[in-house]
BADODO-232475 format. One record per residue (C-alpha): residue number from 1; residue in three letters; x, y, z. Coordinates in Angstrom, 1 decimal. Example, Ala and Ser with C-alpha at 12.3 -4.5 7.8 and 13.67 -1.06 7.14 Angstrom:
BEGIN
1 | ALA | 12.3 | -4.5 | 7.8
2 | SER | 13.7 | -1.1 | 7.1
//
This chain:
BEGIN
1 | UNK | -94.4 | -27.4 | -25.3
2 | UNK | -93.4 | -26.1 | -28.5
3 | UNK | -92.4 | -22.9 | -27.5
4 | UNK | -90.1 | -24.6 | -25.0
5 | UNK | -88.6 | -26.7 | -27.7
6 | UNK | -88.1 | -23.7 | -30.2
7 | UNK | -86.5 | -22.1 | -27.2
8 | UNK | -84.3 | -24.8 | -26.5
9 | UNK | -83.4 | -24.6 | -30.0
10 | UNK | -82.6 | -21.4 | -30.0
11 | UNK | -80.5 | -21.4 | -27.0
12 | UNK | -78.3 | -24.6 | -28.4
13 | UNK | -77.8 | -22.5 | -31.9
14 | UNK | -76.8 | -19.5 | -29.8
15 | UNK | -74.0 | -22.4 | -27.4
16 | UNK | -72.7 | -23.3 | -30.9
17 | UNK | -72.6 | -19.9 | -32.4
18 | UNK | -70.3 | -19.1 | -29.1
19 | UNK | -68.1 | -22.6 | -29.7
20 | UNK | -67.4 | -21.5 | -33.0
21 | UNK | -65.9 | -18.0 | -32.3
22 | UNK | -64.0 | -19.4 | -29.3
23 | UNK | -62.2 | -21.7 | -31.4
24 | UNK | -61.6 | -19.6 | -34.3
25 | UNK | -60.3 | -17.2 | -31.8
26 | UNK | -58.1 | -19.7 | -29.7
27 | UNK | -56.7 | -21.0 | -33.4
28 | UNK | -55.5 | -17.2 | -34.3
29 | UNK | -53.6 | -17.0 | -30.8
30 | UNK | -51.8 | -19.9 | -31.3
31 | UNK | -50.9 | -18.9 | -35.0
32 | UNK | -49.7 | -15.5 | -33.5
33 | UNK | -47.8 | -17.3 | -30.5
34 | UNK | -46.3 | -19.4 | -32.9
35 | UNK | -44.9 | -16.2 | -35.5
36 | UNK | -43.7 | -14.5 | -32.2
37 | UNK | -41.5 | -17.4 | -31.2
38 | UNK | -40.3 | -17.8 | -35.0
39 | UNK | -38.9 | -14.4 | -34.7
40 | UNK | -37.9 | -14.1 | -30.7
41 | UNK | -39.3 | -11.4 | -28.1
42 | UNK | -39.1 | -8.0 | -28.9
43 | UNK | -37.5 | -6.4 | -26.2
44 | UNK | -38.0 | -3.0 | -25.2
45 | UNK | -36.9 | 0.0 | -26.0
46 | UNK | -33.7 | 0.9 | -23.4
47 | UNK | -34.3 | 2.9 | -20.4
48 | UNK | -31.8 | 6.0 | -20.4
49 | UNK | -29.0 | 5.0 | -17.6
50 | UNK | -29.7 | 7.2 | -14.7
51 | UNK | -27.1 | 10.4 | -13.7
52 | UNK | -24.4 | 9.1 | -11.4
53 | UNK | -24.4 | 11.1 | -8.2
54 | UNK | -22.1 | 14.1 | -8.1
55 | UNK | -18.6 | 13.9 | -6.7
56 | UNK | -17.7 | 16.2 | -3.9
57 | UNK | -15.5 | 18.8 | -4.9
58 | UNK | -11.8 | 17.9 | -4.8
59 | UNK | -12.6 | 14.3 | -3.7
60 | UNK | -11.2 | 11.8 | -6.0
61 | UNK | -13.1 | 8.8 | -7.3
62 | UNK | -12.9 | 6.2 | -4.9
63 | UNK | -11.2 | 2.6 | -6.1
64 | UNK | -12.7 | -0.5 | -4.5
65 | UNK | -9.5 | -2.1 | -3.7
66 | UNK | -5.7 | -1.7 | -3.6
67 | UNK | -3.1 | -2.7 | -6.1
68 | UNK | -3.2 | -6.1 | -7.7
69 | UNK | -0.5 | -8.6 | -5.9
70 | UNK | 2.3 | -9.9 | -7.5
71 | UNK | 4.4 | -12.8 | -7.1
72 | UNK | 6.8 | -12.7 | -4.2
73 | UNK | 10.2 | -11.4 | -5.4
74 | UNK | 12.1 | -13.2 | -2.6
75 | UNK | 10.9 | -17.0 | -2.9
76 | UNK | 8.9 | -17.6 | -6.6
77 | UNK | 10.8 | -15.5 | -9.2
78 | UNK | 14.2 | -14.6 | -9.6
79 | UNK | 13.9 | -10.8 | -10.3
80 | UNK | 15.3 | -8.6 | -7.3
81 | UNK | 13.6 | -5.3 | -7.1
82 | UNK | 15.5 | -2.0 | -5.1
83 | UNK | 14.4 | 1.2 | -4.5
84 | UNK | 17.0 | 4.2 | -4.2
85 | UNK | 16.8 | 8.0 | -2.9
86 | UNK | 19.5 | 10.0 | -4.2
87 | UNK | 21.0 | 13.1 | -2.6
88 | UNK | 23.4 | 15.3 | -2.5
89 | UNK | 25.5 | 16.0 | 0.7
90 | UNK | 22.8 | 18.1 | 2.0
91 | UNK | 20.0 | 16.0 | 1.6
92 | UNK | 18.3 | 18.0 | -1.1
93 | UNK | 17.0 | 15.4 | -3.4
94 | UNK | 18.7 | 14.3 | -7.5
95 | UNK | 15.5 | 13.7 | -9.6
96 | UNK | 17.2 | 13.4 | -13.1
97 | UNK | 19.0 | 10.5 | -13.3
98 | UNK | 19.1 | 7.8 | -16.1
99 | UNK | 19.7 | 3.9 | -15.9
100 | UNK | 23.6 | 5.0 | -17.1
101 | UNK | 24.1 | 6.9 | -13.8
102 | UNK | 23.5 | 3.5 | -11.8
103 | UNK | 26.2 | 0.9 | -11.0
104 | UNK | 24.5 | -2.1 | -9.0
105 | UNK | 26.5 | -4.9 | -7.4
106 | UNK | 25.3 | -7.9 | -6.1
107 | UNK | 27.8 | -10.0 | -3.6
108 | UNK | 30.3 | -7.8 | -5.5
109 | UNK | 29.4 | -9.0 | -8.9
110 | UNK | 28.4 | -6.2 | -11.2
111 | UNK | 24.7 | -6.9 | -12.5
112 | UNK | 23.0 | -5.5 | -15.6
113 | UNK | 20.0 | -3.8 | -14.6
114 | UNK | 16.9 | -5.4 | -16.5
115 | UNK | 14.2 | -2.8 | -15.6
116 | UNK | 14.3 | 1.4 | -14.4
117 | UNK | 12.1 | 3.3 | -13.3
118 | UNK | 12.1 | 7.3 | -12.2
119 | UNK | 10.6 | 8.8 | -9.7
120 | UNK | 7.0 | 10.0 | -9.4
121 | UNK | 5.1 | 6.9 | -9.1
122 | UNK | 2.2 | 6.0 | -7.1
123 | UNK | 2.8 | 4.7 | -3.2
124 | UNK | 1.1 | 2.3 | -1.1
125 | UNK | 2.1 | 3.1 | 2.5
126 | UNK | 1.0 | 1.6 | 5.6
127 | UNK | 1.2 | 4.2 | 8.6
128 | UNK | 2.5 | 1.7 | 11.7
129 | UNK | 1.5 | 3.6 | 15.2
130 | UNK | 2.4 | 2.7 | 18.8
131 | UNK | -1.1 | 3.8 | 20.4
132 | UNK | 0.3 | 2.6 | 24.0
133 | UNK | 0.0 | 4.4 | 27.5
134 | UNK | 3.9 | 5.4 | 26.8
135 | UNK | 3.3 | 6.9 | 23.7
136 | UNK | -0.2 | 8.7 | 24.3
137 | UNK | 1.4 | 11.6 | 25.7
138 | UNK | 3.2 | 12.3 | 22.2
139 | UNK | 1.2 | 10.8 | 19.8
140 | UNK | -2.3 | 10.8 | 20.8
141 | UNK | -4.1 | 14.8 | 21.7
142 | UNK | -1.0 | 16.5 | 19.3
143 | UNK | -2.0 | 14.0 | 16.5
144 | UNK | -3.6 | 17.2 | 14.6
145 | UNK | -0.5 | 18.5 | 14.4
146 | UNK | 1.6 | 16.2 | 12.3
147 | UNK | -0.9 | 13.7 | 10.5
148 | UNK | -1.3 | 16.2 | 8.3
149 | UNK | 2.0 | 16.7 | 7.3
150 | UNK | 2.2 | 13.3 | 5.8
151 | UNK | -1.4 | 12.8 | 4.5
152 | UNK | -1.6 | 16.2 | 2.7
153 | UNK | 1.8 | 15.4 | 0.8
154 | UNK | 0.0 | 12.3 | -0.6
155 | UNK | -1.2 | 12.0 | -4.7
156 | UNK | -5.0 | 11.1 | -5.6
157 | UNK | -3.3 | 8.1 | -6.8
158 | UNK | -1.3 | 7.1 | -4.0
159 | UNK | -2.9 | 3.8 | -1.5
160 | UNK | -2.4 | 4.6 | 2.6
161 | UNK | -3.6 | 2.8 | 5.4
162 | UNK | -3.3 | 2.7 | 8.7
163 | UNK | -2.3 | 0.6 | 12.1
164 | UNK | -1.9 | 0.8 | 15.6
165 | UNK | -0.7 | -1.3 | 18.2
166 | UNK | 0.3 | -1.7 | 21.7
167 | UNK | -0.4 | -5.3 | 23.5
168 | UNK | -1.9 | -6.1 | 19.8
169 | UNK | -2.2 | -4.6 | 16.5
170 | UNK | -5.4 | -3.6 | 14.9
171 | UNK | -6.6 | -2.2 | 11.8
172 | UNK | -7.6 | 1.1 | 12.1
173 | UNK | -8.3 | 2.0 | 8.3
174 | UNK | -7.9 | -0.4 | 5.3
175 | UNK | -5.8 | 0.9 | 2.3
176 | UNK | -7.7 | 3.8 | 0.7
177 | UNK | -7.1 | 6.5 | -1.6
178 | UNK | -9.6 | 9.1 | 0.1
179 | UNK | -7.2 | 10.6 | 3.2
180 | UNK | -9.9 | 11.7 | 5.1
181 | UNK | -10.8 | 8.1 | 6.3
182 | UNK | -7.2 | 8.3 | 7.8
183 | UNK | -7.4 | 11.3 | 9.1
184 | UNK | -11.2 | 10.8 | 10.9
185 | UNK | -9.6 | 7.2 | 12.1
186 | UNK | -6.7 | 8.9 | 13.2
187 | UNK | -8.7 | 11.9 | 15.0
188 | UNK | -11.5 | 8.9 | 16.6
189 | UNK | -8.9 | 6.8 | 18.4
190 | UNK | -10.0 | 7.9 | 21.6
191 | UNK | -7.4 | 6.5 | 25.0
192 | UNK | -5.4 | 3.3 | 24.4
193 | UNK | -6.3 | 0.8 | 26.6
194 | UNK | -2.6 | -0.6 | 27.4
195 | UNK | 0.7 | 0.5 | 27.9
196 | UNK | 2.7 | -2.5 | 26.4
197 | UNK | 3.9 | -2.0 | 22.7
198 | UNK | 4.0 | -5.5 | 20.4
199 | UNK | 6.8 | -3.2 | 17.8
200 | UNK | 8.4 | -6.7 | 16.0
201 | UNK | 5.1 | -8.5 | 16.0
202 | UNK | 3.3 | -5.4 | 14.5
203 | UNK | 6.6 | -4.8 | 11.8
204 | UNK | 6.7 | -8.5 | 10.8
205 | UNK | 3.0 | -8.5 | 10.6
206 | UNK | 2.6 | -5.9 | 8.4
207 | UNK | 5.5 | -7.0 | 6.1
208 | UNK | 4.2 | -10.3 | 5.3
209 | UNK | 0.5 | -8.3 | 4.6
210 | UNK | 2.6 | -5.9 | 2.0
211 | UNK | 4.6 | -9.2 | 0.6
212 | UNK | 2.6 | -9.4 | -2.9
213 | UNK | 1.6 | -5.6 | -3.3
214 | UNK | 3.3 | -4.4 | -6.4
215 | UNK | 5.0 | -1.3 | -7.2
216 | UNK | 5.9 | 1.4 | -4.6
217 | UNK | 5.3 | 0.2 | -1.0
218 | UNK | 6.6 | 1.3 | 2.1
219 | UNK | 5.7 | 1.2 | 6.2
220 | UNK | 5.6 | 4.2 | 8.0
221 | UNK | 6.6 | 3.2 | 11.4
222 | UNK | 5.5 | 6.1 | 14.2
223 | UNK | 6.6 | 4.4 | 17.9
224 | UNK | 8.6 | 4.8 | 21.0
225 | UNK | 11.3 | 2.3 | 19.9
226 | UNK | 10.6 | 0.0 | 23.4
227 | UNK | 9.0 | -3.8 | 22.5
228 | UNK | 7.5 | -4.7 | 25.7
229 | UNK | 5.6 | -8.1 | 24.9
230 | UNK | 6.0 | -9.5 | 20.9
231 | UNK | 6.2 | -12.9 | 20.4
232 | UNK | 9.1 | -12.3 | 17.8
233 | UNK | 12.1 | -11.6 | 19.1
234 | UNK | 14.4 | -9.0 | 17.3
235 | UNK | 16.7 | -11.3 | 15.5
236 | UNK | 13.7 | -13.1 | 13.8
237 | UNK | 12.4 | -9.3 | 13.2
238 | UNK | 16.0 | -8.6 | 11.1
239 | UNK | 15.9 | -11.8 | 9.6
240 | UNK | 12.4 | -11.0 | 8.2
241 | UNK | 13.4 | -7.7 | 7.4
242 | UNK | 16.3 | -9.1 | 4.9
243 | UNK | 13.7 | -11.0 | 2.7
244 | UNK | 11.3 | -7.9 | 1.8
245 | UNK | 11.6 | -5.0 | -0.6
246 | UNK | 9.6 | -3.2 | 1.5
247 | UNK | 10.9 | 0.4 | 2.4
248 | UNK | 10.7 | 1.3 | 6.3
249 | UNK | 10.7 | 5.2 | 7.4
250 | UNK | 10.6 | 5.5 | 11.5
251 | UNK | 9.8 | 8.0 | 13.4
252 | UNK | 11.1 | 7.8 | 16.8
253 | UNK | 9.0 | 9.3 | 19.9
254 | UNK | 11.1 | 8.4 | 22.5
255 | UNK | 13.3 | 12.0 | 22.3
256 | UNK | 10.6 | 14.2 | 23.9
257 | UNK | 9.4 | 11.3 | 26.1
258 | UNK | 13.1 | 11.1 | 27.3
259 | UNK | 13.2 | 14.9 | 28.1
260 | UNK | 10.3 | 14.6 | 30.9
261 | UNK | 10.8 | 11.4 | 32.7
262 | UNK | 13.0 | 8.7 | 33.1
263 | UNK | 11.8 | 5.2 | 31.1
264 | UNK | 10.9 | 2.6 | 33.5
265 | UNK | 11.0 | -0.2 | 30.6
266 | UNK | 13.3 | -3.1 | 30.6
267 | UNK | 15.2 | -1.7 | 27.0
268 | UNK | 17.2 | 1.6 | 27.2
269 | UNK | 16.3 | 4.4 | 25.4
270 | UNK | 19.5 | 4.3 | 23.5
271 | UNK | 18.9 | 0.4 | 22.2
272 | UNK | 15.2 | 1.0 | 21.3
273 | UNK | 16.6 | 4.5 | 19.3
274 | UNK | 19.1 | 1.7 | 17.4
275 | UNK | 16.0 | -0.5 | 16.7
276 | UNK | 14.4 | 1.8 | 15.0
277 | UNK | 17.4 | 3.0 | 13.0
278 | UNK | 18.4 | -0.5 | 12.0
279 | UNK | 15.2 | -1.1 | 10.7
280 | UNK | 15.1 | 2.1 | 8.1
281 | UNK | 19.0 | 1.4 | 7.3
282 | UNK | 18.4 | -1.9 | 6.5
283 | UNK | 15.1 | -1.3 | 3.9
284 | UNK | 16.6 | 1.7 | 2.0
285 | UNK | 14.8 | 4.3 | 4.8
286 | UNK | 15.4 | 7.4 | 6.9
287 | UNK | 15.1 | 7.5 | 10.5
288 | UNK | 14.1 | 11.1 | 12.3
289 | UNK | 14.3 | 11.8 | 16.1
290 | UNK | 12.6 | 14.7 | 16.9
291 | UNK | 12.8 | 16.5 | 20.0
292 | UNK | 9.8 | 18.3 | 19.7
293 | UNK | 6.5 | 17.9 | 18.1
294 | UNK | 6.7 | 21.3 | 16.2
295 | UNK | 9.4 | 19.3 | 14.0
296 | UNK | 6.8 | 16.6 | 13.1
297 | UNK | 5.1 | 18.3 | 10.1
298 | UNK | 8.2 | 19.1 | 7.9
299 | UNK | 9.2 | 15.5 | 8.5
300 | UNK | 6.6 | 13.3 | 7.4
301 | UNK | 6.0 | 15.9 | 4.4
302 | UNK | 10.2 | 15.2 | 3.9
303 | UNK | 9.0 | 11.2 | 4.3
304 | UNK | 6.5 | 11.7 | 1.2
305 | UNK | 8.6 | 13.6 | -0.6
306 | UNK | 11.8 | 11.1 | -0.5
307 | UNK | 9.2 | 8.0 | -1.0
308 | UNK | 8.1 | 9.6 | -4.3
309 | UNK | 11.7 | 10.5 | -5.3
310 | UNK | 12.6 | 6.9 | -5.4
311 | UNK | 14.5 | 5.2 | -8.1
312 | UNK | 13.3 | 1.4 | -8.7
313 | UNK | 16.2 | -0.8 | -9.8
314 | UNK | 15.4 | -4.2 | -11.2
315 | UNK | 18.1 | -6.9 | -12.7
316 | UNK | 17.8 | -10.8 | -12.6
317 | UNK | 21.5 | -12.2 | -10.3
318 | UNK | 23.9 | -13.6 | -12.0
319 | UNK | 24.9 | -14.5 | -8.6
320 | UNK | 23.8 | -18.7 | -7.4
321 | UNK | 20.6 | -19.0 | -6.3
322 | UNK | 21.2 | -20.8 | -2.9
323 | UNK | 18.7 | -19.1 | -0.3
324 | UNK | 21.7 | -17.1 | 1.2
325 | UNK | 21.3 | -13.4 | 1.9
326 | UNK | 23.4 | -11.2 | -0.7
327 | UNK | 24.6 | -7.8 | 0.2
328 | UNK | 23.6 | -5.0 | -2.5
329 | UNK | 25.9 | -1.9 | -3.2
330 | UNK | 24.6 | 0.7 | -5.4
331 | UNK | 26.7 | 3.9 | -6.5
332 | UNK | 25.8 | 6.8 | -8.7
333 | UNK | 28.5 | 7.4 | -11.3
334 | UNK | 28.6 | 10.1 | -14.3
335 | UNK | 28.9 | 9.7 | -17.8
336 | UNK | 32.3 | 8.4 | -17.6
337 | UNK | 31.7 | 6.1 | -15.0
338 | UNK | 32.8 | 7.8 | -12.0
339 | UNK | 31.3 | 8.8 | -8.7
340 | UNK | 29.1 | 11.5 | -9.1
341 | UNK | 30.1 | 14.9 | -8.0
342 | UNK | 27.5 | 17.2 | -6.9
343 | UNK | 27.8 | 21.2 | -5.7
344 | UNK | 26.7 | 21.6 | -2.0
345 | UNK | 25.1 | 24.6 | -0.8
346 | UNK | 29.0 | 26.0 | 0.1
347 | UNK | 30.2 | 25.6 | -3.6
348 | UNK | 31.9 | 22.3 | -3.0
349 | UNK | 31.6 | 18.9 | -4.6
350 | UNK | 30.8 | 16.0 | -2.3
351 | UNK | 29.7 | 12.7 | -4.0
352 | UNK | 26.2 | 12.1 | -4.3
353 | UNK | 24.5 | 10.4 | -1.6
354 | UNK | 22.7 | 7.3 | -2.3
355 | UNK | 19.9 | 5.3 | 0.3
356 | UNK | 18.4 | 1.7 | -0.5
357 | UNK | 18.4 | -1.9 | 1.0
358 | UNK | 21.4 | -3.3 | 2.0
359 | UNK | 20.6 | -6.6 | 0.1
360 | UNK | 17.9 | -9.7 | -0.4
361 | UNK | 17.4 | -13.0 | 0.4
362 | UNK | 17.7 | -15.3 | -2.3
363 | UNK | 15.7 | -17.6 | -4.1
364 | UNK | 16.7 | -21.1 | -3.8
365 | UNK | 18.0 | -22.9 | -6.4
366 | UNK | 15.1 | -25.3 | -8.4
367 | UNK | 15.2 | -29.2 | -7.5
368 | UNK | 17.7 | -30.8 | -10.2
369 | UNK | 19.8 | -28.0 | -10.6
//
């Protein structure tokens, strides 16, 4: 019994021995715990950031999204924005003109313009394209041979995208900067699935989309001219068309259509041809006819070219503010205010030629004025 009690003392001694450290220990953790939290974690040492991928050669780096908006010119501020191509008499482009060279009327009243800009500045085009059963002859297998001709004219900066319609529109590619998404959606369109074309609805649409893009911005209409089945009807289409600053380039279809069989439509060829010219006189554009699609190249490179060449003309009216439509004249005058004389390619002068919307809608007029 004795050695059973020694033992038991032994083992207690041993327990308390073991209590002792443990607390000791558990009081030098919580002192530690205690100076780590006086002077915060210490983080760790930063990983090196890891090698961005490589860019494929010539491809430029990719934006996430288009231009900021802006306020609409037309309704919420009072600054009127108008683009101009200059030319001379045969058609070869005037790049070096200053604000002095401008004259702008508005409703006859000379305006003092507030803001210039040359040319060579960024676009952001939308490429508008009947894909219907009328125009899949033209468009659709030759569309190697003219895409090209516009997209390879285009600047790493410049925004494109592109539409289609016939008895609706659809978004074929959203505005990019990387042309080869246009030119692969372009190339994978595969066989249109009507033979209807919704022209005013897809125009109007696509309008009101570009209505708070800044800067440069234009529609690249490519169609037969015929509007089988909109919902607008072509005076609401004009009407529309009088409250943008958007520039419209068409590229009519119909003439090689025309030359191998007879349009069964309800709209003569001649009237949709006028539609389309309308809409590019109207906006400050150009509207080509080709006969052939051997022309199609040099034309949409000619497109890029003139959209680039633009001069952007900005003044604030002097002219009421009463939601009426006011007719724009612009004139290009030299350094004694006269109209400029240019040397055509025969050794004459011919006063310059200039292009740009024929006016704006204006903003009405604030409540208590």
């Amino acid at each position: 019994m004795k050695s059973h009690s020694q033992f038991r003392r032994g083992i207690y001694g041993l327990l308390a021995v073991l209590l002792a450290f443990a607390l000791v220990f558990d009081a030098s953790t919580r002192a530690a715990r205690a100076q780590e939290g006086s002077q915060g974690p210490q983080a760790p040492a930063p990983a090196a950031p890891p090698e961005p991928p490589p860019q494929p050669s010539g491809q430029p780096q990719k934006q996430q999204a288009p231009p900021a908006p802006i306020t609409t010119i037309a309704v919420q501020t009072n600054v009127v924005n108008v683009d101009a191509i200059v030319t001379d008499a045969d058609g070869n482009l005037v790049t070096d003109l200053k604000r002095e060279n401008f004259r702008l009327t508005d409703d006859g009243q000379l305006q003092q313009l507030t803001n210039f800009a040359p040319t060579e500045q960024p676009l952001t085009t939308v490429m508008l394209v009947e894909f219907s059963g009328t125009a899949y002859g033209f468009f659709g297998y030759k569309s190697e041979q003219w895409a090209d001709g516009f997209l390879s004219a285009l600047k790493p900066q410049d925004w494109v995208a592109l539409k289609t319609f016939d008895l609706r529109t659809t978004l074929q590619a959203d505005f990019t900067q990387d042309k080869r998404e246009i030119d692969y959606a372009i190339r994978g369109l595969g066989f249109p699935g009507f033979s209807e074309a919704v022209l005013f609805d897809a125009i109007y649409e696509t309008v009101d989309q570009l209505r708070d893009v800044k800067g440069k911005k234009s529609i690249l209409v490519i169609a037969t001219g015929y509007d089988t089945f909109s919902k607008h009807t072509l005076d609401q289409i004009l009407r529309r068309i009088k409250e943008t600053d958007v520039t419209i380039f068409c590229v009519g279809m119909g003439e090689e259509i025309e030359l191998y069989k007879a349009n069964s439509g309800g709209v003569g060829y001649l009237q949709a041809k006028n539609q389309l010219t309308t809409f590019a006189r109207m906006t400050g554009g150009y509207a080509y006819f080709p006969r052939f699609t051997g022309e199609m190249g040099g034309i949409f490179n000619t497109i890029a070219t003139y959209l680039r060449s633009q001069y952007t003309l900005a003044f604030t009216p002097t002219t009421p503010q009463d939601g009426h439509y006011h007719k724009i004249n612009v004139q290009v005058v030299d350094e004694d205010g006269n109209p400029l004389q240019l040397v055509n390619g025969k050794g004459k002068k011919k006063k310059a030629q200039v292009e740009y919307r024929e006016g704006y809608t204006a903003a009405n007029a604030p409540a208590g004025n």
